[in-house]
mmCIF file of the C-alpha atoms, coordinates in Angstrom:
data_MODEL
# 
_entry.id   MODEL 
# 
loop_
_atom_site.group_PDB 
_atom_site.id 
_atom_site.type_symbol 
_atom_site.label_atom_id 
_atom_site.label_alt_id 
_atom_site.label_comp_id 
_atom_site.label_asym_id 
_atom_site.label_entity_id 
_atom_site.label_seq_id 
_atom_site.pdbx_PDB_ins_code 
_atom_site.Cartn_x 
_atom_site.Cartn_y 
_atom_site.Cartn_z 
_atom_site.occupancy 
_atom_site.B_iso_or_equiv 
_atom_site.pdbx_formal_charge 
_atom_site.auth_seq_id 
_atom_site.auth_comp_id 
_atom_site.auth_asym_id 
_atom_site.auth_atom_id 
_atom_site.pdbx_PDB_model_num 
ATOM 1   C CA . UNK A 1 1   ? 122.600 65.459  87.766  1.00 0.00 ? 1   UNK A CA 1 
ATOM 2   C CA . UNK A 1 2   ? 119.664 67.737  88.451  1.00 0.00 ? 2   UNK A CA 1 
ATOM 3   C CA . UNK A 1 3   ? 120.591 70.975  90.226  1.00 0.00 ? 3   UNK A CA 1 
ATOM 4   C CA . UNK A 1 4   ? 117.269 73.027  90.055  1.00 0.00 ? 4   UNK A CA 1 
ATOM 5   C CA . UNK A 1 5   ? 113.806 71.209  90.721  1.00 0.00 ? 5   UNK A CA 1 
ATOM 6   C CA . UNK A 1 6   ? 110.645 73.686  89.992  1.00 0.00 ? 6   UNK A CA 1 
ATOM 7   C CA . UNK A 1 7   ? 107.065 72.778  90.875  1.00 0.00 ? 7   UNK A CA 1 
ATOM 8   C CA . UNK A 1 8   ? 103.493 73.794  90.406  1.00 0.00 ? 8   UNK A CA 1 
ATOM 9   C CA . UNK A 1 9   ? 101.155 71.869  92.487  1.00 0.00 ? 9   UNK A CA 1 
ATOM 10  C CA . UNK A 1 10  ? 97.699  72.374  92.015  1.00 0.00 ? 10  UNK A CA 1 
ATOM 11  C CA . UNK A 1 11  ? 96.110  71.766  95.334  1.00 0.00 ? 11  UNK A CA 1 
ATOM 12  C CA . UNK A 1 12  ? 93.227  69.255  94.190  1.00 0.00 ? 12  UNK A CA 1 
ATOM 13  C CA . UNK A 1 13  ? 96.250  66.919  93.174  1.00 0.00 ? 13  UNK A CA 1 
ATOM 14  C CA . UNK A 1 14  ? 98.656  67.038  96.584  1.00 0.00 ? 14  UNK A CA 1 
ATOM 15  C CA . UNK A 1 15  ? 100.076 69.780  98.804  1.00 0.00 ? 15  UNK A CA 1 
ATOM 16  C CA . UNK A 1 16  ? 103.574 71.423  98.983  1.00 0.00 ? 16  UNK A CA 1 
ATOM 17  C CA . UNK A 1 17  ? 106.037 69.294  100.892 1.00 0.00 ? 17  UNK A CA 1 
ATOM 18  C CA . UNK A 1 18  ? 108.989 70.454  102.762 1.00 0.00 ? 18  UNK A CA 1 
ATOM 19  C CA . UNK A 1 19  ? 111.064 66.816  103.052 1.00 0.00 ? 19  UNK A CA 1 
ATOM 20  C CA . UNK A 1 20  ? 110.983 67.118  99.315  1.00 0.00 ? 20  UNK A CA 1 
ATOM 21  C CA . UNK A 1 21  ? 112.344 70.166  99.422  1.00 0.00 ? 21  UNK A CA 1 
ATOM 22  C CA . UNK A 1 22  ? 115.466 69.212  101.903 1.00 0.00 ? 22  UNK A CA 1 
ATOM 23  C CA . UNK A 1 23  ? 115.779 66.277  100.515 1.00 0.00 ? 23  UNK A CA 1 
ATOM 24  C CA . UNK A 1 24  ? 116.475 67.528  96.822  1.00 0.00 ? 24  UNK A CA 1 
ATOM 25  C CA . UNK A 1 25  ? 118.917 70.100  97.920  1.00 0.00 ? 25  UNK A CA 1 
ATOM 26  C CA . UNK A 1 26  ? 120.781 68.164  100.228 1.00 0.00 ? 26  UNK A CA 1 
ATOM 27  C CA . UNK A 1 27  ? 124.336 66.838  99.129  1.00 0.00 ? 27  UNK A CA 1 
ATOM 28  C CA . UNK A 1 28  ? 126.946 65.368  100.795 1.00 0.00 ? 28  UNK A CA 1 
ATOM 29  C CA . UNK A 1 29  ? 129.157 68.907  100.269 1.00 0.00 ? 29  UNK A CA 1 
ATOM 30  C CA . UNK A 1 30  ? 126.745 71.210  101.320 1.00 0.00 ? 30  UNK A CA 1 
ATOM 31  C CA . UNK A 1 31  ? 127.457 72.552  104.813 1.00 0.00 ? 31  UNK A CA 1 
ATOM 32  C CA . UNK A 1 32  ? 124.350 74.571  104.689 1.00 0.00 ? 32  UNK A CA 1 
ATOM 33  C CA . UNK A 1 33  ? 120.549 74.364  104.072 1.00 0.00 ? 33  UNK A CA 1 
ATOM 34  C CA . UNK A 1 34  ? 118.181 77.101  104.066 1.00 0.00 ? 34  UNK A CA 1 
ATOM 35  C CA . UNK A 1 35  ? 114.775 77.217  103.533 1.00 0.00 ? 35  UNK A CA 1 
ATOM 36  C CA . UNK A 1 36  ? 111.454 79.661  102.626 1.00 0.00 ? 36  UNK A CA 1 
ATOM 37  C CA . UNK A 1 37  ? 108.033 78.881  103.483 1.00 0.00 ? 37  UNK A CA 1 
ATOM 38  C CA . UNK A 1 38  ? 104.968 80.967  102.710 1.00 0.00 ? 38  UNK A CA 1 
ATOM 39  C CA . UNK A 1 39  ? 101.743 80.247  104.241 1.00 0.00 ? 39  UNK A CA 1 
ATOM 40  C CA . UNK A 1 40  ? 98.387  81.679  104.108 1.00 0.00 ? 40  UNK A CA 1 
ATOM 41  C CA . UNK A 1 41  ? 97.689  84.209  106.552 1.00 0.00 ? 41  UNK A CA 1 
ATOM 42  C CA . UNK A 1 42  ? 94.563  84.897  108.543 1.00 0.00 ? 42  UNK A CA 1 
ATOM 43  C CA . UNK A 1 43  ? 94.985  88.889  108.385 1.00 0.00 ? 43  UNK A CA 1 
ATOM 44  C CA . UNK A 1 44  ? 95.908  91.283  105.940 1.00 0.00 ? 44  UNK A CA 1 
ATOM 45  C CA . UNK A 1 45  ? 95.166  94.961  105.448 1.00 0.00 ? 45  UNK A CA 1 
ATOM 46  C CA . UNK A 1 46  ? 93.165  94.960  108.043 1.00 0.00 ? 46  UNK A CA 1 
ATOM 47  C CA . UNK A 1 47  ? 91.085  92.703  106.998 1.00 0.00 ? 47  UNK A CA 1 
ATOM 48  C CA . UNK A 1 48  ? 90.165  88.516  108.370 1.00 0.00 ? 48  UNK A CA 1 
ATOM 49  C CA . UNK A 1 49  ? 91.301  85.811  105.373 1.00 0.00 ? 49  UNK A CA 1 
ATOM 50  C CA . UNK A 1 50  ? 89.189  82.813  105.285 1.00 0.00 ? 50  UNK A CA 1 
ATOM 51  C CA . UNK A 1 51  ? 91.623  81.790  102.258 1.00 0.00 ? 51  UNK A CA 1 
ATOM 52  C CA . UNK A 1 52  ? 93.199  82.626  98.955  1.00 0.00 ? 52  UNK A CA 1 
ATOM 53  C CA . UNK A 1 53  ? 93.307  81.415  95.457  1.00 0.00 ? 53  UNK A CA 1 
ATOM 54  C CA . UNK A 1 54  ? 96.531  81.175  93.218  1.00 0.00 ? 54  UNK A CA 1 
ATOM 55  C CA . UNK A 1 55  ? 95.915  80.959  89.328  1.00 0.00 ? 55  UNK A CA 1 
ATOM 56  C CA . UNK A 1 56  ? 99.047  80.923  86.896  1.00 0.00 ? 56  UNK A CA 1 
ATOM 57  C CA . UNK A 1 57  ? 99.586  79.538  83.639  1.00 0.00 ? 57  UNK A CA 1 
ATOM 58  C CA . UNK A 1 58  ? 101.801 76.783  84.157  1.00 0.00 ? 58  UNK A CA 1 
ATOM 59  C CA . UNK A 1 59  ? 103.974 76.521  81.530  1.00 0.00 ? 59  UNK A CA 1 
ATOM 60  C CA . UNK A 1 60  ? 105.111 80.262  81.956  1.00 0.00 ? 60  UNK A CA 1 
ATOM 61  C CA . UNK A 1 61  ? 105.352 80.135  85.617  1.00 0.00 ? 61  UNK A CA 1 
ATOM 62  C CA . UNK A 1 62  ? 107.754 77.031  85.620  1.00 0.00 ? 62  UNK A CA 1 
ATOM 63  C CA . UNK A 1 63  ? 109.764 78.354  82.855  1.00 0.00 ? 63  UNK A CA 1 
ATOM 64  C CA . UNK A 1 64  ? 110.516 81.886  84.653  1.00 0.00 ? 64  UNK A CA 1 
ATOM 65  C CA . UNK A 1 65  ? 110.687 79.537  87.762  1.00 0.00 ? 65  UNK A CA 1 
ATOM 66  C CA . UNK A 1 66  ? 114.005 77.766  86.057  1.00 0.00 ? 66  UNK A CA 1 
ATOM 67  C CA . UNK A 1 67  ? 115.076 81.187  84.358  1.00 0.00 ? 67  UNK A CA 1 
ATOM 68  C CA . UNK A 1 68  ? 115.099 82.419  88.193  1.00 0.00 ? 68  UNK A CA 1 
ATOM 69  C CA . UNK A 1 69  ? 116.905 79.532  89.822  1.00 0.00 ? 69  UNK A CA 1 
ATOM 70  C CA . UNK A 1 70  ? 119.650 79.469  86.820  1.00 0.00 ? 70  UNK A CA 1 
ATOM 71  C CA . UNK A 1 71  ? 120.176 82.859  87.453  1.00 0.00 ? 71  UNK A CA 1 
ATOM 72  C CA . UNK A 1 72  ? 120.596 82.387  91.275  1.00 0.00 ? 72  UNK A CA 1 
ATOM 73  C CA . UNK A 1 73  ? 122.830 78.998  90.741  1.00 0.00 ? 73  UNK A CA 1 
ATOM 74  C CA . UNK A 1 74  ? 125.117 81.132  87.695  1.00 0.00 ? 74  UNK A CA 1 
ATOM 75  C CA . UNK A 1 75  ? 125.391 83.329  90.870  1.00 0.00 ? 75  UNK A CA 1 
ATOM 76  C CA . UNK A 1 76  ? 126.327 80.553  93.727  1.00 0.00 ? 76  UNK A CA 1 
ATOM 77  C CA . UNK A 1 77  ? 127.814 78.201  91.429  1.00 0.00 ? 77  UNK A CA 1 
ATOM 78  C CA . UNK A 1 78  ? 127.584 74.730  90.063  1.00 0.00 ? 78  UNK A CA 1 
ATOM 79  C CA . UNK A 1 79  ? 127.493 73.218  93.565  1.00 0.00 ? 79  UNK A CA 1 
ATOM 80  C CA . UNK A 1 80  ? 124.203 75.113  94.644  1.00 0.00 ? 80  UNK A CA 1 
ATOM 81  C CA . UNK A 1 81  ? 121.301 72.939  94.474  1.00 0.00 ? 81  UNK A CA 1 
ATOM 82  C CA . UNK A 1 82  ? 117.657 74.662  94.145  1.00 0.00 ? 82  UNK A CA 1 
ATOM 83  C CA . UNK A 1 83  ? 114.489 74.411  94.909  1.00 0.00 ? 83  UNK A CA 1 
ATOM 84  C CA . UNK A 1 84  ? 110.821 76.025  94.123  1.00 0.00 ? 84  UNK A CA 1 
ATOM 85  C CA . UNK A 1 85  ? 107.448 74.697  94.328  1.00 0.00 ? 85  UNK A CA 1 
ATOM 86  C CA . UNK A 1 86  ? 104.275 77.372  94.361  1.00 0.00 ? 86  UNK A CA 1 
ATOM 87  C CA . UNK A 1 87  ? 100.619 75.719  95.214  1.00 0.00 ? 87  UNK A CA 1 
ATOM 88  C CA . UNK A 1 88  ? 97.682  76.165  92.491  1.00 0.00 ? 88  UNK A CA 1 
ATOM 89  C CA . UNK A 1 89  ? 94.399  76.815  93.758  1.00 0.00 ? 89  UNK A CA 1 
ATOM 90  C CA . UNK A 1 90  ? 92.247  77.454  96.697  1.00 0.00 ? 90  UNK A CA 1 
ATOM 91  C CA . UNK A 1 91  ? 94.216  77.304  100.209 1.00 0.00 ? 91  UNK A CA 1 
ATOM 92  C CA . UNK A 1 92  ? 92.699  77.642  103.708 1.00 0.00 ? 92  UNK A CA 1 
ATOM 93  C CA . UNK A 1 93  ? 94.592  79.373  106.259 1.00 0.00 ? 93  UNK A CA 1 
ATOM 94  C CA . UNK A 1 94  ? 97.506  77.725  107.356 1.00 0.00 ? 94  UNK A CA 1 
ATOM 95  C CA . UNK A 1 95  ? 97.777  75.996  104.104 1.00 0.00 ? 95  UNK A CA 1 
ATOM 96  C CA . UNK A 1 96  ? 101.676 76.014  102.698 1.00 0.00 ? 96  UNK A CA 1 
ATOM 97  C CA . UNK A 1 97  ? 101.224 78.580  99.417  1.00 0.00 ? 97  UNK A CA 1 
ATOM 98  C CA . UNK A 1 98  ? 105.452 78.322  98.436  1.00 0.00 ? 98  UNK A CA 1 
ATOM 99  C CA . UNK A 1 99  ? 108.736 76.386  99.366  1.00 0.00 ? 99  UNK A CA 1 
ATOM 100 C CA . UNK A 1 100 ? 112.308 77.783  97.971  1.00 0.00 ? 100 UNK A CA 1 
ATOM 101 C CA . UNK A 1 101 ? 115.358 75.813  99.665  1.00 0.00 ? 101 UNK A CA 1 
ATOM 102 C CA . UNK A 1 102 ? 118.651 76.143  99.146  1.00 0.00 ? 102 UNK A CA 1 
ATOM 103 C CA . UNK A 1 103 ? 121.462 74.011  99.640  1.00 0.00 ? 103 UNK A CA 1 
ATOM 104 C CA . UNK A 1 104 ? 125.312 75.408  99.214  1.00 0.00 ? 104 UNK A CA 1 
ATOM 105 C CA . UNK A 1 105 ? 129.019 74.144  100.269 1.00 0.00 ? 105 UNK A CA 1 
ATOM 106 C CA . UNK A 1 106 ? 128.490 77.107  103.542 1.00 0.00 ? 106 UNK A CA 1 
ATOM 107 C CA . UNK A 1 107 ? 125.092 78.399  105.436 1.00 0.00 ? 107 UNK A CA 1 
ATOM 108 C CA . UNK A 1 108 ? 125.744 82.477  104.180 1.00 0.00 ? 108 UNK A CA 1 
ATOM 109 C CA . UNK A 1 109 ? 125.476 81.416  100.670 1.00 0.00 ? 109 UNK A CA 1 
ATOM 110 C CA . UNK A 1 110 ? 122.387 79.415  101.351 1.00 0.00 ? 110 UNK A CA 1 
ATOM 111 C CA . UNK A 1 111 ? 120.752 81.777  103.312 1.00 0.00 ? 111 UNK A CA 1 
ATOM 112 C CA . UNK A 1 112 ? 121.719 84.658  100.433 1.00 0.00 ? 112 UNK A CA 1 
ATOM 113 C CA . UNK A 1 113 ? 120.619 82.422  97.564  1.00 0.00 ? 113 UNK A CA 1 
ATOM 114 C CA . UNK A 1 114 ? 117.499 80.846  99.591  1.00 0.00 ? 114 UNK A CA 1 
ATOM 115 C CA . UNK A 1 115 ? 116.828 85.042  99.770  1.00 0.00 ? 115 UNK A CA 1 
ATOM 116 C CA . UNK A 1 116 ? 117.410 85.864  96.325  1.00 0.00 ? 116 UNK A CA 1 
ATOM 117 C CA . UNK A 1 117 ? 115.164 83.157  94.671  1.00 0.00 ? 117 UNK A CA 1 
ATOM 118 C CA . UNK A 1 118 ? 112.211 83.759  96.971  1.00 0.00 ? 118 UNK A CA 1 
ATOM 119 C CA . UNK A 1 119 ? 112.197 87.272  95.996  1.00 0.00 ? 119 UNK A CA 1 
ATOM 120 C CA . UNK A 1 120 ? 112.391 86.454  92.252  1.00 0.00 ? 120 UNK A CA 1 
ATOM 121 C CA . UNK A 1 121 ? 109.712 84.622  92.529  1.00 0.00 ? 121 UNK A CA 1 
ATOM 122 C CA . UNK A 1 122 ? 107.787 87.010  94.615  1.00 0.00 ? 122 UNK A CA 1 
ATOM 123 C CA . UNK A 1 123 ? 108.300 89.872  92.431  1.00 0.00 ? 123 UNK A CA 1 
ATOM 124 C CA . UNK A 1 124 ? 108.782 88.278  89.108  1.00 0.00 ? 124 UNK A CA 1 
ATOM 125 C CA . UNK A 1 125 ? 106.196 85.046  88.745  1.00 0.00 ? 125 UNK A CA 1 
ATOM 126 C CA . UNK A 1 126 ? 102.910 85.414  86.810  1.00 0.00 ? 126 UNK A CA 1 
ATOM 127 C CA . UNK A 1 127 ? 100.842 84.536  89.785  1.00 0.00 ? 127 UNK A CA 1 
ATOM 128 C CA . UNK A 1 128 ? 97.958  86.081  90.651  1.00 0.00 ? 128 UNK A CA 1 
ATOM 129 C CA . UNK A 1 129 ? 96.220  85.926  93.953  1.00 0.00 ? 129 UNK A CA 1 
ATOM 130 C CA . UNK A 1 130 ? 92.667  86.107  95.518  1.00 0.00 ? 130 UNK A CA 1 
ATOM 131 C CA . UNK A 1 131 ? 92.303  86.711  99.110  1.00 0.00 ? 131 UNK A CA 1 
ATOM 132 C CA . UNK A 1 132 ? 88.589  85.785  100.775 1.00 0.00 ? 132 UNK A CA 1 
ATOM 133 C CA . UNK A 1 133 ? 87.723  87.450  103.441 1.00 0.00 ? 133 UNK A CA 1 
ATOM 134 C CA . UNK A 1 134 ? 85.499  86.829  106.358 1.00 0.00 ? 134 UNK A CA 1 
ATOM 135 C CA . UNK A 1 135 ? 82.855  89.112  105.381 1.00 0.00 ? 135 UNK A CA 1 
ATOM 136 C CA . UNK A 1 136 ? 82.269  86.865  102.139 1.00 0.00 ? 136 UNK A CA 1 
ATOM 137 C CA . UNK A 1 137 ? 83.947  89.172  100.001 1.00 0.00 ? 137 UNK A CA 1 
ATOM 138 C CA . UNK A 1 138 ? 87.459  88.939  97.702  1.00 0.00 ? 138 UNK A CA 1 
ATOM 139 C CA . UNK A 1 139 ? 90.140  90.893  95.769  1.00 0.00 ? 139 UNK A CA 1 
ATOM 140 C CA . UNK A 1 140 ? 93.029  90.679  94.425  1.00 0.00 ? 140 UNK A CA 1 
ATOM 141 C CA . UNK A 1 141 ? 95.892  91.302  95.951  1.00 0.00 ? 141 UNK A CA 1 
ATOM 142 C CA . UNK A 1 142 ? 98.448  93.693  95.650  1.00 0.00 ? 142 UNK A CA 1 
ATOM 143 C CA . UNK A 1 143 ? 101.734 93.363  97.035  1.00 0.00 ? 143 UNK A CA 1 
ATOM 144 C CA . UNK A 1 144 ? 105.363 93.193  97.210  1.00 0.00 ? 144 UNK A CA 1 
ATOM 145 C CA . UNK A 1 145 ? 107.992 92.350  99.770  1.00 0.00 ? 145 UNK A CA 1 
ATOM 146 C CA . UNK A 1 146 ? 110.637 94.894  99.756  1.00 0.00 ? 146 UNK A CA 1 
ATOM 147 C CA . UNK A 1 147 ? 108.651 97.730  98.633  1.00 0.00 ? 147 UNK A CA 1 
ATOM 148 C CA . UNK A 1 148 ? 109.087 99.277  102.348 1.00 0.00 ? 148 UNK A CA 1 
ATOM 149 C CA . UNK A 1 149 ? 105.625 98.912  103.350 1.00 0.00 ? 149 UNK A CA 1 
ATOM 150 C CA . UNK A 1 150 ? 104.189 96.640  105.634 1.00 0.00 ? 150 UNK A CA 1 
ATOM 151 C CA . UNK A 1 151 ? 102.307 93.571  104.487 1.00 0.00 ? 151 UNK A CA 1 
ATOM 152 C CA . UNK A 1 152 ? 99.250  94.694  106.909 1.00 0.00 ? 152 UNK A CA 1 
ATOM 153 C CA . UNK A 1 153 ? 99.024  97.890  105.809 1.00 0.00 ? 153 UNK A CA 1 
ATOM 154 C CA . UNK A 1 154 ? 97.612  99.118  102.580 1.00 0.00 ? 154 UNK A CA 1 
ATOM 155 C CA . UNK A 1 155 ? 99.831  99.155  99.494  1.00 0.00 ? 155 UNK A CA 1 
ATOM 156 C CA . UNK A 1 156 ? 100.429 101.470 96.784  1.00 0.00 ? 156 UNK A CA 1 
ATOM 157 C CA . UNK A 1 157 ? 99.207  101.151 93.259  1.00 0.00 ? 157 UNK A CA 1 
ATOM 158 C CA . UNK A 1 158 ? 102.570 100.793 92.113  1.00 0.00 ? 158 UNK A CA 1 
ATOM 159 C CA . UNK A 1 159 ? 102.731 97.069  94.059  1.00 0.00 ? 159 UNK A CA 1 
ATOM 160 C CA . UNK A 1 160 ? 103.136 94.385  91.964  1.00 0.00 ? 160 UNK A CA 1 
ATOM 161 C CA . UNK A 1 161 ? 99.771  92.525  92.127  1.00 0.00 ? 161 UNK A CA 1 
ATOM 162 C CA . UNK A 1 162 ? 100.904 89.068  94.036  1.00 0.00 ? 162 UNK A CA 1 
ATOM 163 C CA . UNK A 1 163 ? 101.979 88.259  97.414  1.00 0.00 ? 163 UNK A CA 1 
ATOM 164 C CA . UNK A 1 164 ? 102.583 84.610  99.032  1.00 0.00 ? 164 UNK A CA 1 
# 
């Protein structure tokens, strides 16, 4: 039986789906569910988003992808059931950029391993990111979650250069 599922989706193709998500990790002896999802933002740094653009090489970003989630499930155990799908390409505001879901025998360990995997991903995917911006212009961004800074304010150097 499948215990990890891990999806790239390029955007011209479908969009990220969250029933898929709950649906693969539920199980009749999981007593808890928990669930990530990162969507495009309108602001950051100060500055309006119009959009962003995800580029990866697929083959390496699904096989860390499964390295991450058999690390997480060697972690939680054989019962632990999870999930990761990360969009390709160019998303509007609003648009659904990643989904990580969990599902575990009791709702701590799904919340902890929902946790864990999105910040694997987040820190250790080969993902880069574009943000547009209002004024017609783009960068890349540069960004991490638990670096101690706040996403709206600028980031060190020392960032790792993607942020859903």
């Amino acid at each position: 039986m499948e215990r990890n599922r891990c999806l790239v989706v390029d955007v011209q193709d479908g969009r990220l789906d969250p029933q898929d998500a709950l649906e693969f990790v539920s199980d009749p002896g999981h007593g808890g569910i928990a669930m990530f999802v990162g969507r495009v933002r309108d602001l950051n740094k100060g500055q309006v988003v119009t959009g962003v653009s995800y580029d990866m090489f697929e083959p390496l970003a699904l096989a860390g992808f499964r390295r991450m989630a058999e690390q997480t499930q060697a972690e939680f155990g054989p019962a632990a059931k999870l999930y990761v799908a990360h969009a390709r390409g160019r998303l509007g505001v609003g648009d659904l950029a990643v989904i990580v879901a969990a599902g575990t025998p009791h709702r701590d360990e799904a919340f902890r391993a929902c946790r864990q995997l999105i910040e694997a991903v987040k820190h250790g995917s080969p993902i880069w990111k574009r943000e547009h911006y209002q004024d017609g212009s783009s960068e890349w961004s540069e960004g991490c979650s638990l670096c101690g800074h706040d996403d709206d304010a600028a980031a060190p150097d020392t960032h790792a250069p993607r942020d859903a």
